[in-house]
C-alpha positions in Angstrom: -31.3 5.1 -38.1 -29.0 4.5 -41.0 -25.7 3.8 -41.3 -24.7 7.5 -41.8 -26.7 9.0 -39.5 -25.1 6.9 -36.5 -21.8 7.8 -38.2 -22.0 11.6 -38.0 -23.8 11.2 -34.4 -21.7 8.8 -32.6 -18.3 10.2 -34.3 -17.4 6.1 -35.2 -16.8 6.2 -39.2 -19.5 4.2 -40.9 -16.0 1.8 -42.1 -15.6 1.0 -38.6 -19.5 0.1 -37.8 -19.3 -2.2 -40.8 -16.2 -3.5 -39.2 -17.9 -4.2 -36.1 -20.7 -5.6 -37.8 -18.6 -8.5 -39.6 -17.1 -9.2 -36.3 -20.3 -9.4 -34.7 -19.6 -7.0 -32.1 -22.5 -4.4 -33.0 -24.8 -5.7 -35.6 -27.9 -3.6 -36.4 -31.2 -5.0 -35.6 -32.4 -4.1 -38.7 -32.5 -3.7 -42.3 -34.8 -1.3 -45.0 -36.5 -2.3 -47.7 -33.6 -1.5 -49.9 -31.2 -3.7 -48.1 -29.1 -0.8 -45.8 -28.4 -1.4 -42.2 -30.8 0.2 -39.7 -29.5 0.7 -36.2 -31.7 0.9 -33.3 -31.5 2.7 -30.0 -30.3 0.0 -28.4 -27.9 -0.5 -31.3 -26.2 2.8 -30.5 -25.9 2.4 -26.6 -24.1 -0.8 -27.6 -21.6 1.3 -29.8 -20.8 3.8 -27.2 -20.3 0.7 -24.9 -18.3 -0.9 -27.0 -16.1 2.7 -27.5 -15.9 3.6 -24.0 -14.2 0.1 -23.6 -12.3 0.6 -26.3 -10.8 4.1 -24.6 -9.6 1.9 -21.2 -7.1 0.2 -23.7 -9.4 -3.1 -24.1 -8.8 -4.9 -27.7 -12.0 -5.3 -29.7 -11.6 -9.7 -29.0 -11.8 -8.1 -24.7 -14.8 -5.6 -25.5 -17.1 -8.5 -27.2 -16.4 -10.7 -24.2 -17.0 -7.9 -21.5 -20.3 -7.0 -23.2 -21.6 -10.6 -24.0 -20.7 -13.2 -21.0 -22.3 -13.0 -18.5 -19.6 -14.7 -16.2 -16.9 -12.1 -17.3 -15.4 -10.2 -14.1 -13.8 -7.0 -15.4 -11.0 -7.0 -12.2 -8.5 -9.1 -13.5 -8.6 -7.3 -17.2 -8.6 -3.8 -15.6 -5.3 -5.2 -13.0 -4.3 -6.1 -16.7 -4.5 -3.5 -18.3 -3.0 -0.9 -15.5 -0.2 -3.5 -15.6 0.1 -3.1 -19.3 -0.4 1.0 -19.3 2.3 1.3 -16.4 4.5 -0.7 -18.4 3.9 1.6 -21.5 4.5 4.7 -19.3 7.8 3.6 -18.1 9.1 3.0 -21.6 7.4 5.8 -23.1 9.0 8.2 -19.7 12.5 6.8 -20.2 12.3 7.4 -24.1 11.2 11.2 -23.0 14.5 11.2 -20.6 16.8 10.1 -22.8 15.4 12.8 -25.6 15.8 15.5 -22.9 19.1 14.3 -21.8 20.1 14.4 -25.7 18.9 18.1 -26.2 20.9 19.2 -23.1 23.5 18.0 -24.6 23.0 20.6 -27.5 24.3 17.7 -30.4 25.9 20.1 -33.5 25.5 17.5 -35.7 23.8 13.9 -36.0 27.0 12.4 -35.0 26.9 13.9 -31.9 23.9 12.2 -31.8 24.7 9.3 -32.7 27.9 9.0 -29.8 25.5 10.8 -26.7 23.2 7.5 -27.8 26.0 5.5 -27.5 27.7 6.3 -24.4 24.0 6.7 -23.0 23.7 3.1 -23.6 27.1 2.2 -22.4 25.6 3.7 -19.3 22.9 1.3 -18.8 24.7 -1.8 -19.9 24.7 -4.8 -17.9 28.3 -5.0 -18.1 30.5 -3.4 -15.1 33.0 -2.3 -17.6 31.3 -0.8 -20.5 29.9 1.5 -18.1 33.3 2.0 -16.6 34.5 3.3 -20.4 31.6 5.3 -20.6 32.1 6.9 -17.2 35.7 7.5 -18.2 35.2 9.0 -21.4 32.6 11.7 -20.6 33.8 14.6 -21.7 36.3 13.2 -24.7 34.4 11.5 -27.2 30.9 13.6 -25.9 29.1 15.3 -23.5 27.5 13.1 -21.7 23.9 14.8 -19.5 25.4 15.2 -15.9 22.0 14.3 -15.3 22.8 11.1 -16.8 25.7 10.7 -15.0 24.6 11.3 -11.7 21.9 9.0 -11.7 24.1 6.5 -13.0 26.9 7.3 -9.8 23.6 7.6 -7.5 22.7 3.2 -7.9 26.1 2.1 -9.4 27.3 -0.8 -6.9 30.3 -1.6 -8.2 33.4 -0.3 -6.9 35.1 0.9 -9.8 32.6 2.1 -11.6 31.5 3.9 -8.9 34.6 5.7 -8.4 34.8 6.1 -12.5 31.5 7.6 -12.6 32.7 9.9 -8.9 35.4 11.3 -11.5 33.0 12.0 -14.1 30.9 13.8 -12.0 33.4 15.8 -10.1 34.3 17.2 -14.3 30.1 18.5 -14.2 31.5 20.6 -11.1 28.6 22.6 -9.8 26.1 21.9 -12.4 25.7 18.3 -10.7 25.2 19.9 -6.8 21.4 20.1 -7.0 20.7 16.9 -8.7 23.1 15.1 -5.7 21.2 17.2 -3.1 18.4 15.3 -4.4 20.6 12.2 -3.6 20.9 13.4 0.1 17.4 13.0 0.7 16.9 9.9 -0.8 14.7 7.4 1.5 17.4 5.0 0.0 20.5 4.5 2.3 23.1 3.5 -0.1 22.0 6.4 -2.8 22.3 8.6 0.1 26.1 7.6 0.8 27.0 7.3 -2.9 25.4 10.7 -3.1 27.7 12.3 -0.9 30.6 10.9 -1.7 30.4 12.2 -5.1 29.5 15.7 -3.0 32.7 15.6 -1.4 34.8 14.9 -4.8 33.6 18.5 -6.6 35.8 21.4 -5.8 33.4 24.1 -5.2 32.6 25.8 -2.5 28.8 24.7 -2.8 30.2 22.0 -2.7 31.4 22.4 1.0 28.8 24.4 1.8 26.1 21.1 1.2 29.3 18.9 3.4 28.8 21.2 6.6 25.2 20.6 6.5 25.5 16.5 5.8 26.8 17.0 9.8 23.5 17.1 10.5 21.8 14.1 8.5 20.0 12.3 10.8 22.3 9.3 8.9 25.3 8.0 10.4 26.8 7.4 7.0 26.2 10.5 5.9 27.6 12.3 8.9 30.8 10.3 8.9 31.6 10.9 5.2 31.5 14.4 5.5 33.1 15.2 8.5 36.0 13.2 7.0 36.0 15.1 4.1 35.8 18.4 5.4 38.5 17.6 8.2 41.1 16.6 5.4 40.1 20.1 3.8 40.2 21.9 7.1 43.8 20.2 7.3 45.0 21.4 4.3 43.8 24.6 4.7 45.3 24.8 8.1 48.6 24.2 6.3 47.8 26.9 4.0 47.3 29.5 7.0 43.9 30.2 6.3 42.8 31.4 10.3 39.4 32.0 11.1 37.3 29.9 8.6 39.8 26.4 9.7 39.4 26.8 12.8 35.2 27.2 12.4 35.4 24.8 9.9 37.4 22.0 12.1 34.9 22.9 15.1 32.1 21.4 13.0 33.5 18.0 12.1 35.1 17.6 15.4 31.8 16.0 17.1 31.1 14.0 13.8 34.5 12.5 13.9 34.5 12.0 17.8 31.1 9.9 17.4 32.7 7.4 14.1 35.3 6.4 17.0 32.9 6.0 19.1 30.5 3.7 16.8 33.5 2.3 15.3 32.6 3.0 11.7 35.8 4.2 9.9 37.4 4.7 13.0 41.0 4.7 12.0 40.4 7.4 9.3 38.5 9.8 12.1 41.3 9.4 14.3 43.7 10.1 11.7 41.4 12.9 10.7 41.6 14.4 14.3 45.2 14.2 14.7 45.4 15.9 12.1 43.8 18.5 13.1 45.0 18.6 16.3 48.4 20.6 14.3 47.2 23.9 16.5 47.1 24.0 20.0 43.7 25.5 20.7 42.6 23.0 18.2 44.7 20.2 19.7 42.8 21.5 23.2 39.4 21.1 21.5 39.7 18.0 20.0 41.1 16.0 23.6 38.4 17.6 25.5 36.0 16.4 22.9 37.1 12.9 23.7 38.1 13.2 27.5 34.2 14.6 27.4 32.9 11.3 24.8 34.9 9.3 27.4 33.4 10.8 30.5 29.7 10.3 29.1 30.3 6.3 29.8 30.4 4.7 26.3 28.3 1.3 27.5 30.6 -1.0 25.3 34.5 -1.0 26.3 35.6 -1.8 22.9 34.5 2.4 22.5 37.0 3.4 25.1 39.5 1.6 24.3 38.8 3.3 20.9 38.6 6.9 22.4 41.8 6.2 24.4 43.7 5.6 21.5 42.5 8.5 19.1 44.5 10.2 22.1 47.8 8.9 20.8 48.6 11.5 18.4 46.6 14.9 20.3 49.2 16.8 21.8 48.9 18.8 24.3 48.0 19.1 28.5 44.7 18.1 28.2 45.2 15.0 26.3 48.5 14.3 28.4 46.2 14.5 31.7 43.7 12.4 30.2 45.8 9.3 29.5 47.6 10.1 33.0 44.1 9.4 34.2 43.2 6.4 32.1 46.5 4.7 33.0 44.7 3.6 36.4 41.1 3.2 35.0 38.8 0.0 35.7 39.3 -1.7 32.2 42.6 -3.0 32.3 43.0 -2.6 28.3 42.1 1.2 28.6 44.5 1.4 31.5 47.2 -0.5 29.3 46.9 1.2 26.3 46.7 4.7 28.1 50.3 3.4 30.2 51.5 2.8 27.0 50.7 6.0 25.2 52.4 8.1 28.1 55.6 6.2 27.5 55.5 6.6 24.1 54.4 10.3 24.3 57.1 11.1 27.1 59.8 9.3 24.9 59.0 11.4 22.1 58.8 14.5 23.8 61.1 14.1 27.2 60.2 17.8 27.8 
């Protein structure tokens, strides 16, 4: 079969088959009397060998030495060359992100262009505070994607970019709520608290909505961040005089706030949090039988009662009075101690 015959049947232009035939990779077997190259049968199973190869990404130097030693092992080149594809997706995805991330942006002009590129960059720098000036000046100089951003606030592990990026996010408002849902359930721990801590920054009432239902996360972290920030908004709402929806609202966080005191993770804030809270007294009521209850479950490590004792200071009220009256003789002698020492404290401030 001649040269253009295996051309229009193979779809490999006749330039390339002379190509491979100067490399040696596919040389016809044989020749007419007028000098063209005739290719054989065998001839063309080598070319659609040699372009099925070619398809997996293998360079025409890897084809000839797949086809012609007989030692070759095609595992390592095809690790190789999934290596080498993956590699290519990756650059090729994040070039697709940033596009999409630009177009979101709706650019007027190439400028805008030009400065969504260049905070984008910022974004990803290697230095703490060129991401820190690009966090800080979303929303000046450009829009930057809240996509963008909230990816960035989702694995940022410095401090003060974190909280630069936090602020950035918080100006999105609701429009960055789903993607930090998506934050919530990361398998990742630390994207998971960085997630909701930019949650509880956004004024909206999503916002709060996505906070009552971190109580629930099966992570501690998670749990202990939102209760806090949902009891300082149920305290300021409290002295608003908002009724009904504080006093549902402190309910929830109560147990959240009870079990940080317990665990002894942000402790001092929870207890703060609660005394807080404690302004009203059915609230007040709630919140020391909430610990009198913690307390009466047997904590196994003392440092926790001595913790749950204390978070009593500030409750006011019978129930919390009664409880320290009780601790004052327990069997720990710091509890007993610290609870003696509350009373006189609490009596001296309200002799009545």
């Amino acid at each position: 079969m001649l040269i253009g015959d295996v051309a229009r049947r193979s779809g490999v232009s006749a330039r390339m088959l002379r190509h491979y035939d100067s490399l040696g990779l596919v040389r016809p077997t044989g020749r007419t009397g007028s000098g063209y190259r005739e290719y054989s049968g065998e001839d063309i199973r080598r070319i659609f060998h040699v372009e099925s190869l070619r398809s997996l990404g293998l360079s025409l130097r890897e084809v000839a030495r797949a086809l012609d030693d007989p030692g070759f092992r095609p595992s390592e080149l095809v690790d190789d060359l999934v290596r080498q594809t993956q590699e290519r997706i990756a650059v090729e995805t994040a070039l697709l992100t940033r596009l999409r991330r630009i177009g979101a942006a709706e650019p007027a002009e190439w400028e805008d262009v030009l400065q969504i590129v260049s905070l984008l960059h910022a974004l990803g720098s290697e230095n703490p505070a060129s991401r820190q000036r690009a966090a800080l000046s979303s929303g000046e100089e450009a829009a930057v994607p809240v996509e963008a951003l909230v990816e960035a606030a989702l694995h940022e592990e410095d401090p003060n970019v974190a909280g630069a990026l936090r602020w950035a996010v918080a100006q999105s408002g609701e429009a960055a709520l789903e993607l930090l849902t998506e934050g919530l359930a990361s398998p990742v721990a630390e994207v998971r608290e960085r997630a909701v801590r930019s949650i509880a920054e956004i004024p909206h009432e999503r916002a709060v909505a996505l906070l009552e239902g971190a109580l629930r996360s099966p992570d501690s972290m998670v749990r202990g961040h939102a209760a806090l920030t949902l009891g300082a908004q149920a305290e300021q709402a409290e002295q608003a005089a908002r009724g009904e929806h504080v006093e549902r609202g402190a309910a929830d966080v109560v147990p959240a706030l009870v079990e940080m005191i317990v665990e002894g993770r942000n402790d001092v804030d929870a207890a703060d949090a609660l005394s807080a809270l404690a302004s009203r007294p059915a609230s007040a009521d709630r919140i020391a039988t909430a610990l009198v209850g913690r307390l009466a479950d047997g904590p196994d490590d003392l440092p926790a009662r001595r913790r749950l004792t204390q978070a009593l200071a500030d409750i006011p009220g019978v129930t919390a009075a009664r409880a320290l009256a009780e601790l004052a003789h327990d069997d720990d002698p710091a509890v007993a101690l610290t609870a003696a020492y509350l009373l006189t404290l609490r009596e001296a401030r309200d002799p009545d």
